[in-house]
C-alpha positions in Angstrom: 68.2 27.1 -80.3 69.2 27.4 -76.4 66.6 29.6 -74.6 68.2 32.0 -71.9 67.6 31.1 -68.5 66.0 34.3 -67.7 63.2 33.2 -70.3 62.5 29.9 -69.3 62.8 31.4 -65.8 59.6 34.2 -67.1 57.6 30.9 -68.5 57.8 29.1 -65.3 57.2 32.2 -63.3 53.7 33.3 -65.3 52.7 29.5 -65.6 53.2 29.7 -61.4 50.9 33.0 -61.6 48.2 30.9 -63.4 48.0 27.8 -61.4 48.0 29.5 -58.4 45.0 31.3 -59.9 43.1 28.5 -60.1 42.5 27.9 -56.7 40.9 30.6 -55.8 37.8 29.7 -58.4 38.1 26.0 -57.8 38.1 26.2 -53.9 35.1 28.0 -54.0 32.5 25.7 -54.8 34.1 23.4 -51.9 33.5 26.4 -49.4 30.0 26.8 -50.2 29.5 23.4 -49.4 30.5 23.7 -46.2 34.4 23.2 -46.0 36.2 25.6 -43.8 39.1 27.2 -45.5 41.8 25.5 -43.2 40.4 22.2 -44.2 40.4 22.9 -47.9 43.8 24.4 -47.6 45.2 21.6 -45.5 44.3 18.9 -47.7 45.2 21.0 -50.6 48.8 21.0 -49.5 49.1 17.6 -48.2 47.9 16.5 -51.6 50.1 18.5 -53.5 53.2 16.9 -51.6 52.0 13.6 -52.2 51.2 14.3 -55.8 54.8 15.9 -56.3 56.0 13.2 -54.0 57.3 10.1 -56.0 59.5 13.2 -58.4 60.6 14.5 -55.1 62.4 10.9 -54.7 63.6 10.6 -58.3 64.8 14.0 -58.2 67.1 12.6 -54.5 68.2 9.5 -55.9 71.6 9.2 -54.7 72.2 12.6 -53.5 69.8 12.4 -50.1 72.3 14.7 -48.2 70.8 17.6 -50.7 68.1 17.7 -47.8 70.3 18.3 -44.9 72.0 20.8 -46.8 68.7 22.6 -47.9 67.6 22.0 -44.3 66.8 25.9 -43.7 65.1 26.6 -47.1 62.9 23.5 -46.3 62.4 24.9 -43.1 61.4 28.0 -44.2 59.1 27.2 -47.5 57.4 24.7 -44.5 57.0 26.7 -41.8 56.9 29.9 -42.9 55.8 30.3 -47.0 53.1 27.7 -47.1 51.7 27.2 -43.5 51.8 30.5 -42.3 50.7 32.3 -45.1 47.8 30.1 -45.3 47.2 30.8 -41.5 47.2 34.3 -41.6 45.8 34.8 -44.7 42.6 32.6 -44.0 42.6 34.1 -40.1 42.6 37.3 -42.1 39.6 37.1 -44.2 37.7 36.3 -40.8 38.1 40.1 -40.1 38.6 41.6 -43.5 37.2 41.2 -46.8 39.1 39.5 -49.2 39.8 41.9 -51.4 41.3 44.0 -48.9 43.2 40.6 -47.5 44.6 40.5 -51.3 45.7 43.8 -51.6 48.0 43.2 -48.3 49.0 39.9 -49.1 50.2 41.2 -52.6 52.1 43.9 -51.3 54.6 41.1 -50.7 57.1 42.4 -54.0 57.2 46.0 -52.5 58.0 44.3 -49.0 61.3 42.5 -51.0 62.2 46.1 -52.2 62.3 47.4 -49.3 64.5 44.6 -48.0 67.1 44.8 -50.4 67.0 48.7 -50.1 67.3 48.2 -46.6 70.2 45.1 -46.7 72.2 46.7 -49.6 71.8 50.2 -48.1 71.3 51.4 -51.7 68.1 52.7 -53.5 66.7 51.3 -55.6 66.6 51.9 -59.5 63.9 54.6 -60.6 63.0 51.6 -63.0 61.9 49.3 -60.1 59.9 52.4 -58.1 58.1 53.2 -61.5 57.3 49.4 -62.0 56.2 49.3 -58.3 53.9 51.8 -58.4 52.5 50.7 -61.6 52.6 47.3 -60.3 50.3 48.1 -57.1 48.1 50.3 -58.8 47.1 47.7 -61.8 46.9 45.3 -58.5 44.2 48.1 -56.4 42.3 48.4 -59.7 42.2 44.4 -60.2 41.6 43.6 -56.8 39.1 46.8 -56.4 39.3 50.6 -55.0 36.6 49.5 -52.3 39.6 47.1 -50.9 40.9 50.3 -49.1 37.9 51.0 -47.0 38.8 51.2 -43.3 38.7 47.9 -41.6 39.6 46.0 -38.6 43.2 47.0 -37.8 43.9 42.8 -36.9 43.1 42.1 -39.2 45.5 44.1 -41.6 47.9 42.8 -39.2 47.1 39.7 -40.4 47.0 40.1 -43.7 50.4 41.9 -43.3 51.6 38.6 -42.0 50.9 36.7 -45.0 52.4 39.4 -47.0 55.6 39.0 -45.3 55.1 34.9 -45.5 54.8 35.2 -49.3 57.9 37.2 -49.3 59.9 35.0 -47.6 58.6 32.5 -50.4 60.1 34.2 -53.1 63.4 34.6 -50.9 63.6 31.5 -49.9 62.6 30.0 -53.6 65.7 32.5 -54.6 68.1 31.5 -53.0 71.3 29.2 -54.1 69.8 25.4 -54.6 72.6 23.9 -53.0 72.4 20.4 -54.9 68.6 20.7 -53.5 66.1 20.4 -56.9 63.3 23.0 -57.2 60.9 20.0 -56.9 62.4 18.4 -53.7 61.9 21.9 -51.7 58.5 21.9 -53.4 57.2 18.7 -52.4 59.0 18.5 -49.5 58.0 21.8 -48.2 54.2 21.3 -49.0 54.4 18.0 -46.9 56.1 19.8 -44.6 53.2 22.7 -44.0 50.4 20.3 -44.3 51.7 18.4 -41.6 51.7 21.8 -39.8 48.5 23.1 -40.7 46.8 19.8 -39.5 48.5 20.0 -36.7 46.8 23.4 -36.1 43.5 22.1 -36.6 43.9 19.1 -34.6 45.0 21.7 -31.9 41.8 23.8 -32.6 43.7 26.5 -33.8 42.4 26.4 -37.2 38.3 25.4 -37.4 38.3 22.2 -39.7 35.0 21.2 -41.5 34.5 19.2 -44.7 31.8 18.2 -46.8 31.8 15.1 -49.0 29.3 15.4 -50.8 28.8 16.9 -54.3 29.4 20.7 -55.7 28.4 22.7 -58.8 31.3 23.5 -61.1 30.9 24.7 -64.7 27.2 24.3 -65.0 27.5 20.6 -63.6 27.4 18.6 -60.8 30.7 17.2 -59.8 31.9 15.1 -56.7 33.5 17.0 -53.9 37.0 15.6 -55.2 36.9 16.6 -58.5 37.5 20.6 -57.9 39.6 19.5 -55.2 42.4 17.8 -57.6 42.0 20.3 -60.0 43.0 22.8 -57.1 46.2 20.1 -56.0 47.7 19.4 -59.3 47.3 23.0 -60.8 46.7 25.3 -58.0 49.3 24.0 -55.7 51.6 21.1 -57.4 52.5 22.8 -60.6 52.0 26.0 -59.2 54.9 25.6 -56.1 57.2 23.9 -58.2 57.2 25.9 -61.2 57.2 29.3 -59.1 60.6 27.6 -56.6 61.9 26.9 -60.8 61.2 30.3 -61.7 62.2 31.9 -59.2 66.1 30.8 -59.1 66.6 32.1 -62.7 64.6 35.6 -62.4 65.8 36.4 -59.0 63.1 36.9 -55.9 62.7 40.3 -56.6 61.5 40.2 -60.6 59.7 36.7 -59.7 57.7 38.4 -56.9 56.5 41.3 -59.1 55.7 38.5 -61.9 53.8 36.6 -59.1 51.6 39.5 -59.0 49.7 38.1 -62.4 47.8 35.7 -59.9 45.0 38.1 -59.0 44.7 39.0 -62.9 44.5 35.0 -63.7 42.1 34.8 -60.5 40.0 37.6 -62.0 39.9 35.3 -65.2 39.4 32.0 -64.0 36.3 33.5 -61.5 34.7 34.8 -64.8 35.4 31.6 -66.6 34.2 28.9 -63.6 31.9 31.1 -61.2 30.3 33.7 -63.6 32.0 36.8 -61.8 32.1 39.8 -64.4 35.4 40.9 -65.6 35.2 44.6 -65.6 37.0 47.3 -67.6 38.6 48.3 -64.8 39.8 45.1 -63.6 41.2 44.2 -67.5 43.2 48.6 -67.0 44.5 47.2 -63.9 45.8 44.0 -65.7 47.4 46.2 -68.4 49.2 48.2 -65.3 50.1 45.1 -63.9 52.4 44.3 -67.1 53.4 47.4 -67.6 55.1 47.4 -64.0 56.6 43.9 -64.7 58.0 45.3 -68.1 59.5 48.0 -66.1 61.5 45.7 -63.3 64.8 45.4 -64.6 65.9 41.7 -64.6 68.8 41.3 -61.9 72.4 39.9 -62.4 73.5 36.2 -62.1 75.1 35.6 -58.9 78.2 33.2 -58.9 76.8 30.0 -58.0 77.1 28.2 -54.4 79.4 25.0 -54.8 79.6 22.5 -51.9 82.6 20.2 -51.9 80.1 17.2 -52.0 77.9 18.8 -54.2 77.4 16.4 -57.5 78.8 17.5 -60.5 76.0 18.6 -62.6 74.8 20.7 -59.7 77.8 23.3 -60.4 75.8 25.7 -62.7 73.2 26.8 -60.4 70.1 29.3 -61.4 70.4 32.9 -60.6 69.6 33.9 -57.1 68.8 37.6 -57.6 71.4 38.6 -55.4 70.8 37.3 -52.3 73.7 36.2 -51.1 76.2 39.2 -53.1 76.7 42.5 -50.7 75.4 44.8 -53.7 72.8 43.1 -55.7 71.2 45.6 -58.5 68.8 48.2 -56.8 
């Protein structure tokens, strides 16, 4: 039996939320070490690319124009969703604690509701203001109340920055493919922002500091490298190209709110690799989380975006959530 798209969009979405999880706890050990968080982010995307690299060129055989006409979408999931969010997010957590950079950052979903309130000029749905408030106060009681405590005002700016970086992510991973594969824009795109984000650091911008030495992970003593390709094949690999796959079918909107599972997986993985106590407050906030997603009502297939060189079995395209229709769903 043929699954819906919508469902296999919801597998890829959650498996996104879990990888990305895993960098978080993985990344860790590496920053006690002494790696600086531009460093460990840097290579983390360069490697990605290079890891999703040789299916980027699979995935292009014969239809290299698919770049040129994605050109903007690379652009932006580059530029803007994976160099800087990193950027802002890590210049963040300078000024702020992380938690409270977290929170922000993961305000991202109401950011996209606003946006299509705002675009559409319509309200939206009572369903998706009950499943946004549930939504961000499962992701308050995850993260922690104490997140909320006053703090340096650049700092929320910052943060705020990356919150509007990740929601360009989900926009940009939204939108019509136009012949341009899910893994193409992720692969490219992570090249693409590591090349920017090294750049940065070369430019002083960004502090860059490594240690290659070895790091405790899981009770054991592992080379430096080890939680580092954990954290590129998972955490960023998988995790880009199955969130851009997702994405398409559920819509940015519904894939955003989805995305939110990350800080619950986080909470998970830090229990399971660091020791960090999962407490029944962070497991109500989890439930609240769901109960939020549950509440989002799914949005309607857009008709797909045909080129007149676009190949053939590029016609059906995934669902864009209604970004490019005049009146998506509210």
């Amino acid at each position: 039996m043929k699954l819906p798209p919508q469902s296999i969009g919801l597998a890829a979405a959650v498996t996104s939320a879990a990888t990305f999880a895993t960098s978080g706890a993985f990344v860790k050990p590496l920053l006690e070490a002494g790696w600086s968080p531009g460093a460990a982010v840097t290579v983390r995307a360069l490697a990605g690319g290079l890891l999703l690299l040789p299916f980027v060129v699979i995935s292009l055989w014969g239809r290299w124009d698919a770049l040129w006409r994605g050109r903007w979408r690379l652009l932006g999931m580059g530029l803007i969703a994976v160099a800087f969010t990193q950027l802002t997010y890590f210049a963040a957590i300078r000024r702020v604690p992380v938690s409270t950079a977290l929170l922000i950052e993961f305000l991202a979903p109401l950011l996209l509701v606003i946006w299509f309130a705002v675009t559409t000029r319509r309200l939206p749905r009572p369903a998706v203001l009950l499943g946004s408030v549930l939504a961000v106060g499962g992701l308050v009681l995850v993260i922690g109340p104490g997140a909320l405590e006053a703090v340096d005002p650049v700092g929320v700016v910052l943060a705020f920055g990356a919150a509007i970086g990740c929601a360009v992510y989900f926009l940009v991973a939204g939108r019509p493919s136009d012949g341009l594969p899910p893994v193409a824009l992720a692969g490219t795109g992570l090249l693409l922002g590591g090349l920017v984000l090294g750049l940065a650091g070369a430019a002083g911008v960004v502090p860059m500091e490594a240690r290659f030495g070895t790091v405790p992970l899981l009770g054991a003593v592992v080379p430096w490298w080890v939680p580092l390709t954990v954290v590129a094949v998972f955490g960023t690999a998988v995790a880009y190209a199955a969130g851009i796959f997702g994405s398409g079918r559920l819509g940015s909107r519904l894939a955003s709110f989805v995305g939110l599972l990350e800080v619950v997986f986080a909470s998970i993985f830090a229990w399971i690799v660091v020791g960090e106590r999962l407490t029944p407050l962070q497991m109500a906030g989890g439930v609240l989380i769901l109960a939020g997603i549950a509440a989002i009502p799914a949005e309607p297939p857009a008709p797909p975006t045909v080129t007149a060189d676009t190949p053939d079995d590029d016609a059906e395209l995934p669902s864009t959530g209604g970004l490019t229709r005049q009146a998506p769903a509210g």
